[in-house]
ZAMARGU-4260 file (C-alpha; in steps of 0.2 Angstrom, whole numbers, plus 5000, padded with zeros to 4 digits):
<rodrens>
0) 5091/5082/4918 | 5084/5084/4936 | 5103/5080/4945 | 5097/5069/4956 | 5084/5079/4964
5) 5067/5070/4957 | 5065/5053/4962 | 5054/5044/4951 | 5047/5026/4960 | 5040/5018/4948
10) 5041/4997/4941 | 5038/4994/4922 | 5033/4973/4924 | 5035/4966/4904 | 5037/4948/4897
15) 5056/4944/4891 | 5065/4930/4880 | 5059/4914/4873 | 5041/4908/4878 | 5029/4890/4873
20) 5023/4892/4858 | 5030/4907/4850 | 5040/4912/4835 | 5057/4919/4834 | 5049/4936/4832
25) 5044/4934/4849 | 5056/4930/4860 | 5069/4944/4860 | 5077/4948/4875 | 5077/4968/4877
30) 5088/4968/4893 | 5102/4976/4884 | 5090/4987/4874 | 5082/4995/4890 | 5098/4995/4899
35) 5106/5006/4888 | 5093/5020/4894 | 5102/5032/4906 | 5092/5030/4923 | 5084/5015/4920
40) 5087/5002/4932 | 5085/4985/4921 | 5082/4969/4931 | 5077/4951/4923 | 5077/4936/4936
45) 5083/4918/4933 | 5073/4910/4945 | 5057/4911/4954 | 5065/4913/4968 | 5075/4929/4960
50) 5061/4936/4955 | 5054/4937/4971 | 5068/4947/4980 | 5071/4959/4966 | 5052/4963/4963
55) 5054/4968/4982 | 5066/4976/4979 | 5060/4985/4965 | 5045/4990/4972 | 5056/4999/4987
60) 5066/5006/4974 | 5066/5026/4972 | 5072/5025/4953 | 5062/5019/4940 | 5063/5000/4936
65) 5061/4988/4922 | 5056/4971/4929 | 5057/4959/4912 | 5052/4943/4917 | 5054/4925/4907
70) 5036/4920/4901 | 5043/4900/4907 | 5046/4907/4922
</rodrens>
């Protein structure tokens, strides 16, 4: 709605997928779900060494980010 004009730096950090100990009801993985908001910048690393570059990266980024990370991880 703003056509580009209002960046909006900001990281949204959130667990994601299975996890020790948990039910099914508890380990969903809402990658798709957030990434089918327009503008939203979805990211969910594979490893810890992922993770670290793209929550860098994120952090630097001007648009708004959803960092899901695997509670294993």
């Amino acid at each position: 709605m703003s056509a580009g004009q209002i960046s909006v730096p900001i990281v949204f950090r959130g667990p994601n997928g299975a996890a020790a100990g948990v039910g099914a009801q508890h380990s969903h993985c809402y990658a798709a779900w957030y990434g089918s908001c327009p503008g939203l910048k979805v990211l969910a690393p594979y490893s810890s060494e992922d993770a670290r570059g793209l929550l860098k990266a994120a952090i630097r980024d001007p648009d708004p980010v959803v960092f899901l990370e695997n509670e294993l991880l």
